[in-house]
C-alpha positions as a Markdown table, in Angstrom:
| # | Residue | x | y | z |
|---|---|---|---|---|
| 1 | Unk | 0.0 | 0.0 | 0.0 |
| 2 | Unk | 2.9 | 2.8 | 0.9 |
| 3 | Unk | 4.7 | 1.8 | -3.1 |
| 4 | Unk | 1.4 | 2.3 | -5.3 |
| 5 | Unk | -0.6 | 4.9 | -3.1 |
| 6 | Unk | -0.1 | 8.1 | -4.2 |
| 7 | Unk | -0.4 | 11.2 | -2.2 |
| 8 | Unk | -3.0 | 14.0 | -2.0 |
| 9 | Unk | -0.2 | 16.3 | -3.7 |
| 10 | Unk | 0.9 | 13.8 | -6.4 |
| 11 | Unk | -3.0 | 13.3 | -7.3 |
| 12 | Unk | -3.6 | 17.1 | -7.4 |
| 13 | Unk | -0.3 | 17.9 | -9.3 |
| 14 | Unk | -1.3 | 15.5 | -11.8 |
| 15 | Unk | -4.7 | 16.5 | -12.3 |
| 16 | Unk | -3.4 | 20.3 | -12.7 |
| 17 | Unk | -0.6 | 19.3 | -15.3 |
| 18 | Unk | -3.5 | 16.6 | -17.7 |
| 19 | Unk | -5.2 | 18.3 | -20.0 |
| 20 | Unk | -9.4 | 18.6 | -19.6 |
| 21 | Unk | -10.8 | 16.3 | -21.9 |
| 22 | Unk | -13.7 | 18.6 | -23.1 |
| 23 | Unk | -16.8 | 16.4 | -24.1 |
| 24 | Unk | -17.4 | 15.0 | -27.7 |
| 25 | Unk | -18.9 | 17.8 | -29.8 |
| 26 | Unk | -21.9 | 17.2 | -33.0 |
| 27 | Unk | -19.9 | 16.6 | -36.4 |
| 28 | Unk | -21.7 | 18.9 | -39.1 |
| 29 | Unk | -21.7 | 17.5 | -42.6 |
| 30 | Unk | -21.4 | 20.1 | -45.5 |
| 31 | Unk | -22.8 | 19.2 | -49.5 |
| 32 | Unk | -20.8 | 20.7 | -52.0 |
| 33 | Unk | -21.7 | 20.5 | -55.5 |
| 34 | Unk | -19.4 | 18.1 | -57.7 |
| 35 | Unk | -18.3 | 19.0 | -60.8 |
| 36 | Unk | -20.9 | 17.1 | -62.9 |
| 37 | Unk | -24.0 | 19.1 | -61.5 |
| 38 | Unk | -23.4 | 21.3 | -64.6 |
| 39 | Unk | -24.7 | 18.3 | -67.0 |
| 40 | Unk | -28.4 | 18.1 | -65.7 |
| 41 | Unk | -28.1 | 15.4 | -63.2 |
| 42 | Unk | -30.4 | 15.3 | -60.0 |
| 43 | Unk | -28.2 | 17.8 | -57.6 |
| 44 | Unk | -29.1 | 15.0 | -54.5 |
| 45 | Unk | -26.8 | 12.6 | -56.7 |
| 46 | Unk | -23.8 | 14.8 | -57.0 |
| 47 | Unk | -23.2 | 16.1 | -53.8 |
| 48 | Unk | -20.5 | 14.9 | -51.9 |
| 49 | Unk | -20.6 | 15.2 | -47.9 |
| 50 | Unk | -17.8 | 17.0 | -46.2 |
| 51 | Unk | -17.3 | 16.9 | -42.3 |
| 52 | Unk | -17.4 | 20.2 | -40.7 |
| 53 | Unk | -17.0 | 20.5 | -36.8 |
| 54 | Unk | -19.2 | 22.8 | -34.7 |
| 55 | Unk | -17.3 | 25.9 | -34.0 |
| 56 | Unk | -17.1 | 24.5 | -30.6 |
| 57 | Unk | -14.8 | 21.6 | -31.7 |
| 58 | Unk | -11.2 | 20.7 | -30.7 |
| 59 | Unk | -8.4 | 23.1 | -31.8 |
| 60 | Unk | -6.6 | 20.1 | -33.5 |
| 61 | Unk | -9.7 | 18.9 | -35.1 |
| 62 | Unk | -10.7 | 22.3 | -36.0 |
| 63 | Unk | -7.1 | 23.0 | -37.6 |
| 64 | Unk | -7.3 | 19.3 | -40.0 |
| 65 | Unk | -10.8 | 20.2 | -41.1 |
| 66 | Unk | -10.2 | 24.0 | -41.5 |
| 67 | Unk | -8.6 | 23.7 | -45.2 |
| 68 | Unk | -11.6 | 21.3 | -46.3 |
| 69 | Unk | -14.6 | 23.5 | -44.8 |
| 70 | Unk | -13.1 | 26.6 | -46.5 |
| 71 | Unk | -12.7 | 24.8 | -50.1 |
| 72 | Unk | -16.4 | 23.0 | -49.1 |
| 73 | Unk | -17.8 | 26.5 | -48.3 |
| 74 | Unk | -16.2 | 28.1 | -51.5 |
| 75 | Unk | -18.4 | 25.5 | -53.6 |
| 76 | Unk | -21.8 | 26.1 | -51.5 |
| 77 | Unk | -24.6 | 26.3 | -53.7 |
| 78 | Unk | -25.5 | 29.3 | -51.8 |
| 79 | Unk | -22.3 | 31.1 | -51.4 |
| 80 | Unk | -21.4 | 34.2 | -53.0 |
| 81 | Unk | -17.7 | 32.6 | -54.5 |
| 82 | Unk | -19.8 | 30.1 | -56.5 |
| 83 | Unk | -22.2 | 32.4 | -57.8 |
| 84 | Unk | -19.8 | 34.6 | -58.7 |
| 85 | Unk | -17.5 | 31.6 | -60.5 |
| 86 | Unk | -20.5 | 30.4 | -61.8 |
| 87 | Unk | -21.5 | 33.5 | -63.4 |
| 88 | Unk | -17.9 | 34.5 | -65.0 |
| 89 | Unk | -17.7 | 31.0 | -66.4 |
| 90 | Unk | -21.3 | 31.8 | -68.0 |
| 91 | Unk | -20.2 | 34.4 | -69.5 |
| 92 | Unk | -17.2 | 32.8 | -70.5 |
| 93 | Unk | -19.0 | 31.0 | -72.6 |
| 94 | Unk | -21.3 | 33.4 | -73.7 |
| 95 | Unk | -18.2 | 34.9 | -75.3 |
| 96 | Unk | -16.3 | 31.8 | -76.9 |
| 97 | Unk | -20.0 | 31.5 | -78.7 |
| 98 | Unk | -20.0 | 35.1 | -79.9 |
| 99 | Unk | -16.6 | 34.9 | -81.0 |
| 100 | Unk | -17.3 | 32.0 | -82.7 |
| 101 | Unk | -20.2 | 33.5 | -84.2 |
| 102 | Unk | -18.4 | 36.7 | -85.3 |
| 103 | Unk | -15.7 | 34.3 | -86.9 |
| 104 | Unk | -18.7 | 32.3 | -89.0 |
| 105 | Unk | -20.2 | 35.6 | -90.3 |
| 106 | Unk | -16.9 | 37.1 | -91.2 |
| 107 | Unk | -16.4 | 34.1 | -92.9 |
| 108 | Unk | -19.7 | 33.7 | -94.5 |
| 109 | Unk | -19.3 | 37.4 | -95.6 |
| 110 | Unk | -16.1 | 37.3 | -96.9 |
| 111 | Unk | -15.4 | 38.0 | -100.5 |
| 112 | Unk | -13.0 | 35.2 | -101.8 |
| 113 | Unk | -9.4 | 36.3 | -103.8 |
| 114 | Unk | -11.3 | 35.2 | -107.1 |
| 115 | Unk | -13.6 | 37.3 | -107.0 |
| 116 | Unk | -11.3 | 39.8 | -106.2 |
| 117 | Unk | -9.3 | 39.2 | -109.3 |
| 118 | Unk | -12.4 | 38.8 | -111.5 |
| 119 | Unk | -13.6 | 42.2 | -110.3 |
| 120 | Unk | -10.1 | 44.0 | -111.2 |
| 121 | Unk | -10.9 | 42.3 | -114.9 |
| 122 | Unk | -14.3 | 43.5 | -115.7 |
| 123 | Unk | -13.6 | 46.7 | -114.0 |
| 124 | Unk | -10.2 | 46.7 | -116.6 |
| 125 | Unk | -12.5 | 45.9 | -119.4 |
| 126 | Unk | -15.1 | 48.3 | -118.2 |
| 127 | Unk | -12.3 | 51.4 | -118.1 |
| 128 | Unk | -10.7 | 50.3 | -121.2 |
| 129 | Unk | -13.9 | 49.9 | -123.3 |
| 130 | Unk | -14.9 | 53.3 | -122.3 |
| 131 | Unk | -11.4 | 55.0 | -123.0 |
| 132 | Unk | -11.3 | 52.9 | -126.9 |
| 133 | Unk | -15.1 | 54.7 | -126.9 |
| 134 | Unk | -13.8 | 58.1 | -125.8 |
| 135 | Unk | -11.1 | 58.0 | -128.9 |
| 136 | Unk | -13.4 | 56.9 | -131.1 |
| 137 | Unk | -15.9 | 59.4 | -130.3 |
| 138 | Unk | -13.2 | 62.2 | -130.8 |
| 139 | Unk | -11.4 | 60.9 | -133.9 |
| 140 | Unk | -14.6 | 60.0 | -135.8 |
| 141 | Unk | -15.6 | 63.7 | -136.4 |
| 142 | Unk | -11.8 | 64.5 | -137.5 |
| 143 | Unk | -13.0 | 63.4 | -141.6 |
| 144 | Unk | -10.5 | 64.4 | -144.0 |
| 145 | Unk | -10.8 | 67.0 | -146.4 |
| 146 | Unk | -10.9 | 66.1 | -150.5 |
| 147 | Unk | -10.4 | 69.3 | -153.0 |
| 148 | Unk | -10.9 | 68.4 | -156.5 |
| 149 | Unk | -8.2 | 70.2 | -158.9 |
| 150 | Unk | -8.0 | 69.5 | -162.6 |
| 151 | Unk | -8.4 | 66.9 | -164.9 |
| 152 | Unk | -6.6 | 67.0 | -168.4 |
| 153 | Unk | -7.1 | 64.9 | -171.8 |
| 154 | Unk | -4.4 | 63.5 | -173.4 |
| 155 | Unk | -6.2 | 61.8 | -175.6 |
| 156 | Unk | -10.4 | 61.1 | -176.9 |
| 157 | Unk | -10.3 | 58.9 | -179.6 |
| 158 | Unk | -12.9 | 57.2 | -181.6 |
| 159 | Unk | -13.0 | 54.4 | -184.2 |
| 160 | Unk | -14.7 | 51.7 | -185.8 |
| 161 | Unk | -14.4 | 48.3 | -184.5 |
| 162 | Unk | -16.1 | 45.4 | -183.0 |
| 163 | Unk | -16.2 | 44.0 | -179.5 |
| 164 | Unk | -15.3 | 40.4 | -178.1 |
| 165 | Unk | -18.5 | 39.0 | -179.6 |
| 166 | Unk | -17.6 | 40.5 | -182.9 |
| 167 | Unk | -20.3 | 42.8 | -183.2 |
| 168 | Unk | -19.5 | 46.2 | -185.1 |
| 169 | Unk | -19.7 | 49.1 | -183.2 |
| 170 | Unk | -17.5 | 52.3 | -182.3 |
| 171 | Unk | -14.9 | 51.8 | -179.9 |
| 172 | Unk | -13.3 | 54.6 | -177.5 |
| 173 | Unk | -10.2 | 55.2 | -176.3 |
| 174 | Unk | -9.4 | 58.1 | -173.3 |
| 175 | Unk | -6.2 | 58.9 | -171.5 |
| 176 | Unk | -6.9 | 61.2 | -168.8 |
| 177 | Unk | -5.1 | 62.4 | -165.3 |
| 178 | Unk | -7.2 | 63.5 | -162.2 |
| 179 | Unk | -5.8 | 65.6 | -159.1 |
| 180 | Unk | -7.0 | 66.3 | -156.0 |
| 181 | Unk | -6.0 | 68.1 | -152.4 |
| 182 | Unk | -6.1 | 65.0 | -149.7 |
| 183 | Unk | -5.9 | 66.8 | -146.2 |
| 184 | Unk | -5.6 | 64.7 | -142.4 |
| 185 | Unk | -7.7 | 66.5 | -140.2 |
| 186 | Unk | -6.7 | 64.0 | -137.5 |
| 187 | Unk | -4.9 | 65.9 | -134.9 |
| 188 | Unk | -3.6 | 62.5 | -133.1 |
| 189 | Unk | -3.5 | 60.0 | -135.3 |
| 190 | Unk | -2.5 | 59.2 | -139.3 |
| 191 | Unk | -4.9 | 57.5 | -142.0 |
| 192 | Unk | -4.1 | 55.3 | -144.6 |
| 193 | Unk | -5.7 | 56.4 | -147.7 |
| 194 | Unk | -7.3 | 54.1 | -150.8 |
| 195 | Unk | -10.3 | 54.4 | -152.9 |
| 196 | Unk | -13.1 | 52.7 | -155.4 |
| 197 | Unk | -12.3 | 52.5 | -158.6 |
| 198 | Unk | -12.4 | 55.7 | -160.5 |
| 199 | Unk | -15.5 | 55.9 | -163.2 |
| 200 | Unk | -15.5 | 58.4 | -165.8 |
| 201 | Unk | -18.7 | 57.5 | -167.9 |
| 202 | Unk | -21.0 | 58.9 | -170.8 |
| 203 | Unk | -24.5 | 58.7 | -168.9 |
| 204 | Unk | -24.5 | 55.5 | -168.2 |
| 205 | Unk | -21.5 | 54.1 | -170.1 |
| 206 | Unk | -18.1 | 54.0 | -168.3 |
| 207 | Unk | -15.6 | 54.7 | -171.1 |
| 208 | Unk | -12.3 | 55.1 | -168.0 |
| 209 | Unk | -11.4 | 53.5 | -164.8 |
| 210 | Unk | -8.9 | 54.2 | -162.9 |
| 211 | Unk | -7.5 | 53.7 | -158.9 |
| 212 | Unk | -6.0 | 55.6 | -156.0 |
| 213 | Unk | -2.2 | 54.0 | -155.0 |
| 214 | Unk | -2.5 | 53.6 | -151.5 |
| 215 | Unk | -0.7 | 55.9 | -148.9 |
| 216 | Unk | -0.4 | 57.0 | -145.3 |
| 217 | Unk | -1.1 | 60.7 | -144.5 |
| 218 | Unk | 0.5 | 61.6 | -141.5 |
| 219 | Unk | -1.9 | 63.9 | -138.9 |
| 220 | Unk | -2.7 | 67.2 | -140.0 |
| 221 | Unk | -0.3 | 66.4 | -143.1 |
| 222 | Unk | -1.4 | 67.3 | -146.8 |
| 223 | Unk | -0.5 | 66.3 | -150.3 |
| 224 | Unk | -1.7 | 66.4 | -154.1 |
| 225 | Unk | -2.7 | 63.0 | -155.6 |
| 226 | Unk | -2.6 | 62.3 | -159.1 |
| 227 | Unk | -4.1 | 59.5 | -160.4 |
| 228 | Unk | -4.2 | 58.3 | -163.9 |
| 229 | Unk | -7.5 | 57.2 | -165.6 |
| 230 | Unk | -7.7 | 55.2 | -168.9 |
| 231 | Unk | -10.3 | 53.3 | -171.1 |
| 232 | Unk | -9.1 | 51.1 | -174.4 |
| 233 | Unk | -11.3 | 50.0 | -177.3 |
| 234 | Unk | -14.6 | 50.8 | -175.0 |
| 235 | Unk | -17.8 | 49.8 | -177.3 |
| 236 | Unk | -20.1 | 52.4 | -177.3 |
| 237 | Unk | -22.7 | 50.4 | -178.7 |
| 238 | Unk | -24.8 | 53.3 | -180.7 |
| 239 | Unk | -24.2 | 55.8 | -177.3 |
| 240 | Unk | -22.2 | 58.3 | -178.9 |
| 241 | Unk | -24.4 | 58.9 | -182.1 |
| 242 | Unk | -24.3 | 62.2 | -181.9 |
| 243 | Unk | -21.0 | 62.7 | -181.2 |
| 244 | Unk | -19.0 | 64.9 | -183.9 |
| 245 | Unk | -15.6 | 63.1 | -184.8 |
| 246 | Unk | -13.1 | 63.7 | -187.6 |
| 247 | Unk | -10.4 | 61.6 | -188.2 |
| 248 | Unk | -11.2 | 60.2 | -185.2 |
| 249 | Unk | -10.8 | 62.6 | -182.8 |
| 250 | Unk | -14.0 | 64.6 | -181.3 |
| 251 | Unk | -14.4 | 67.7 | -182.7 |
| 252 | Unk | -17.7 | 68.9 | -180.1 |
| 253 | Unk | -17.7 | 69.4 | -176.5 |
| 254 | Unk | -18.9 | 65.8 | -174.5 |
| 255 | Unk | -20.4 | 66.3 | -171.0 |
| 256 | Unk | -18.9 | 63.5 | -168.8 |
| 257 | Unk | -19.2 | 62.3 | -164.9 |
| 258 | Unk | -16.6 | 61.2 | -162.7 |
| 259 | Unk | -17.5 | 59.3 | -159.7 |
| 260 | Unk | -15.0 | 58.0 | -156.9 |
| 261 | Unk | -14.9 | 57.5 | -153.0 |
| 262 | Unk | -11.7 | 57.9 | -151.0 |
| 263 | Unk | -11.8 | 55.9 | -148.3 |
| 264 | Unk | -9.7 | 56.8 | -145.2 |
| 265 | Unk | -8.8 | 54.3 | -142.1 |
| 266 | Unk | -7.2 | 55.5 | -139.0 |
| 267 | Unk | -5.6 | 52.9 | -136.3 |
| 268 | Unk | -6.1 | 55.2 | -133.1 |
| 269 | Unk | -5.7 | 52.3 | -130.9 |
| 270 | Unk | -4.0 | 49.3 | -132.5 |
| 271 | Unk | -6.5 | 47.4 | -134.4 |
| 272 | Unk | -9.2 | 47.7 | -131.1 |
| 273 | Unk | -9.8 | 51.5 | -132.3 |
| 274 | Unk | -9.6 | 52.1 | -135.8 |
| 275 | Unk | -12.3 | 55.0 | -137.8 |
| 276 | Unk | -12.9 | 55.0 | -141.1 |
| 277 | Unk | -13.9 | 57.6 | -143.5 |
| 278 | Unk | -15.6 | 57.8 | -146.4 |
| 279 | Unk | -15.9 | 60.8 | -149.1 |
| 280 | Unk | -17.9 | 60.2 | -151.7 |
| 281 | Unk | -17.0 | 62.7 | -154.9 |
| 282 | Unk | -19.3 | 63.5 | -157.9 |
| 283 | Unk | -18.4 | 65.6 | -160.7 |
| 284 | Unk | -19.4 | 67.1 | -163.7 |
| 285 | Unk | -17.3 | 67.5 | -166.4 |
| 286 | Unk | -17.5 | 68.3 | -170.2 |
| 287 | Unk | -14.6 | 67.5 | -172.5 |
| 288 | Unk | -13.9 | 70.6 | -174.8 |
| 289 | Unk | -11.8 | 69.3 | -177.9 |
| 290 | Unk | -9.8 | 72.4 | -177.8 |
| 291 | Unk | -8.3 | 71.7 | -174.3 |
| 292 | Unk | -6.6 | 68.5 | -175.2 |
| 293 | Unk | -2.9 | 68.2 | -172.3 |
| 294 | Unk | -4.5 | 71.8 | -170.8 |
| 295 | Unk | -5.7 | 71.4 | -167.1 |
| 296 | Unk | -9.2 | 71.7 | -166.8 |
| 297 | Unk | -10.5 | 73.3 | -163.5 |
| 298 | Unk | -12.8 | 71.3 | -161.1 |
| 299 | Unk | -13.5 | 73.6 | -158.6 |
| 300 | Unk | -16.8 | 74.4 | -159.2 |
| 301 | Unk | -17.8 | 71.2 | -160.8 |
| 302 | Unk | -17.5 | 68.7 | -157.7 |
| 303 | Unk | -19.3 | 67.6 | -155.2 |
| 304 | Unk | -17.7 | 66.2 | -151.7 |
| 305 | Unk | -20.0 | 64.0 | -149.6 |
């Protein structure tokens, strides 16, 4: 009894330095939501229980617990955090969708390269057609001028003979040089110059023809053009019955027509823009035996169309 009793000062000393066991407090248990309540599930499934001690709890359970109630009440359906986190990652969303959006109408509403190209080539064409229209437009009043000078006989002849069929008839035979003024009116460009065939006739009867030798005529530029006319053993089949001859040669003035057209083209743009003139010339002309080699004045005797 004296080696295991204790003393009333080794009981109190030992009850003073123990710890006071307080009594065992409620344990609290704490839902949080889980990650896969955002997918439509029942929320009673996908909760998970946390332990939370009363406030009254130990200070070393208190101190375990304290990092898992903190995270658990972060999550609390009701908490502020979570609406808040719930809300930004709403909008989050909201915003990948609009971007996404924006990116499918941009696209959508974008104009490809091709088209891009193909609108620079009809808009070419477009500018170019107009500008070709623009020249033409300016050149084709530009016609050149035609200024009848002279005409001279070297010879009018007329004898007996027959034609290829050998029918007998009275043949004629004229020699005869034309000129004229040809003036470019063209201020930018140059014409190349040709013309029908040249018909001096007897009413209806062509007794000469005759052609233009083609040339250029530079802008504004001018020259004379002489051009030879001739017709050999020409039947006349009866139309010059009352013609006066002697020896052959006419001795009585013969009213004549000349007909020609002088055709003018102008290459104002390459082949694309090219004008073209046309002047039609009529005169009237009579032969006067006694002016055979003399130059006889057209001035007054021609018409320019």
């Amino acid at each position: 009894m004296s080696m295991h009793g204790k003393t009333d000062s080794e009981v109190t000393s030992q009850t003073a330095s123990s710890p006071t066991r307080s009594p065992r407090r409620p344990v609290y248990y704490v839902q949080s939501p889980s990650r896969d309540s955002h997918d439509g599930e029942k929320t009673s499934n996908s909760f998970h229980s946390t332990p939370v001690l009363s406030p009254t709890g130990s200070p070393g359970r208190h101190s375990r617990n304290s990092s898992s109630t903190r995270y658990s009440g972060s999550l609390r359906p009701g908490s502020r955090k979570a609406s808040q986190q719930l809300r930004k990652g709403e909008k989050g969303g909201f915003d990948a969708i609009d971007e996404e959006n924006i990116v499918d109408d941009d696209q959508r509403s974008g104009i490809p390269r091709r088209c891009y190209f193909l609108a620079f080539v009809i808009g070419f064409f477009v500018l170019f057609s107009f500008f070709a229209l623009v020249l033409w437009a300016a050149a084709k009043p530009q016609k050149p001028d035609i200024t009848m000078r002279s005409i001279s006989f070297d010879g009018f002849l007329v004898n007996a003979g027959a034609d290829a069929s050998g029918v007998a008839t009275e043949m004629v035979t004229i020699n005869a040089t034309i000129k004229f003024g040809f003036r470019n009116r063209g201020t930018f460009f140059g014409v190349h110059v040709s013309s029908t065939p040249i018909d001096l006739a007897y009413t209806e009867l062509t007794l000469a023809t005759g052609t233009i030798k083609k040339f250029y005529q530079s802008r504004k530029g001018h020259r004379v053009v002489s051009v030879n006319i001739h017709g050999r053993g020409v039947p006349l089949y009866g139309g010059g019955v009352d013609w006066s001859t002697m020896d052959g040669k006419v001795t009585a003035p013969v009213p004549l027509n000349l007909n020609l057209t002088v055709k003018a083209k102008a290459y104002v743009l390459g082949k694309l823009v090219k004008p073209k003139f046309h002047r039609k010339v009529s005169c009237a002309i009579v032969y006067k035996p006694t002016k055979v080699n003399v130059p006889i004045s057209l001035k007054n005797s021609c018409t320019v169309e």
